[in-house]
C-alpha positions in Angstrom: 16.4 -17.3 -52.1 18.4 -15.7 -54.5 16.9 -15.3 -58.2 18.3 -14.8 -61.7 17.2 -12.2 -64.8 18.2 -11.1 -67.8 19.0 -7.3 -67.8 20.0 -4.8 -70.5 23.4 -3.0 -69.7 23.2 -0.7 -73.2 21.9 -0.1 -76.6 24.6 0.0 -79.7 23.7 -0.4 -83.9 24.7 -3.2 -84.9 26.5 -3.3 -88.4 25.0 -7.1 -88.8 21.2 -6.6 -88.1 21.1 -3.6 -89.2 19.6 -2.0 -85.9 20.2 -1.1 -82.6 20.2 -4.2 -80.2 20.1 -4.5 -76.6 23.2 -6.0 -75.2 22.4 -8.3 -71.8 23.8 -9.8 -68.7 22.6 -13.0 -66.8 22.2 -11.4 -63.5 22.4 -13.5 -60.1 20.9 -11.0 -57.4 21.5 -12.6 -53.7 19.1 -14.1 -51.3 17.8 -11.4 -48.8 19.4 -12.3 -45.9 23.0 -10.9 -47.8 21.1 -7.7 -49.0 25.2 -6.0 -49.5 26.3 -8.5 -52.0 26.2 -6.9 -55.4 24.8 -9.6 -57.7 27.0 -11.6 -60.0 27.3 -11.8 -64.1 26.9 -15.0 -65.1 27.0 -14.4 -68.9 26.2 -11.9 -71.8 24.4 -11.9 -74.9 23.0 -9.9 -77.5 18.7 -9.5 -77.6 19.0 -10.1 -81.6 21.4 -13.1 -81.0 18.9 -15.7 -82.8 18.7 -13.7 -85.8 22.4 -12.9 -86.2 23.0 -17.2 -85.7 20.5 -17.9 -88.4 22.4 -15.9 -91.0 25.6 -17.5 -92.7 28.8 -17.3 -91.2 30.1 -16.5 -87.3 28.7 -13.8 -85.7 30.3 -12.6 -82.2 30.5 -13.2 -79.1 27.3 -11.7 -77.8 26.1 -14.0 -80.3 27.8 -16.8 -78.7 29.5 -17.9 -82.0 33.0 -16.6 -82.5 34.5 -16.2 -78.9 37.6 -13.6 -80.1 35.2 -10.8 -81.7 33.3 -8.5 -80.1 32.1 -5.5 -82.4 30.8 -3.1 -79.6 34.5 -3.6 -77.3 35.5 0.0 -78.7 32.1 1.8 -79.2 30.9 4.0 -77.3 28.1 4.1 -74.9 24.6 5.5 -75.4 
């Protein structure tokens, strides 16, 4: 049966928060009898996104809340 988690793909500072965040994908991992197939993204998000949605205005979209802005696109990784 194949099963679903949340996994961290990398840490970035977050100019919103005001600390570094986790940054997440939905992870579908296959059933064992396909062992070769790499599992599938289902979605992102951010670990702080409840805090950033809580404060005034739209956030981004590892936030889930403005689909066209996505502060860590040019950052780079840890």
């Amino acid at each position: 049966m194949a099963w679903v988690t949340w996994e961290p793909i990398r840490r970035q500072l977050c100019d919103r928060v005001g600390e570094e965040v986790a940054l997440e994908a939905k992870l579908v991992y296959p059933a064992a009898h396909l062992p070769e197939s790499p599992p599938r993204v289902l979605a992102h998000r951010c670990s702080h996104w409840a805090d950033c949605n809580s404060m005034e205005g739209q956030a981004c979209i590892w936030a889930g809340t403005h689909a066209e802005y996505d502060p860590f696109q040019f950052a780079s990784a840890d």
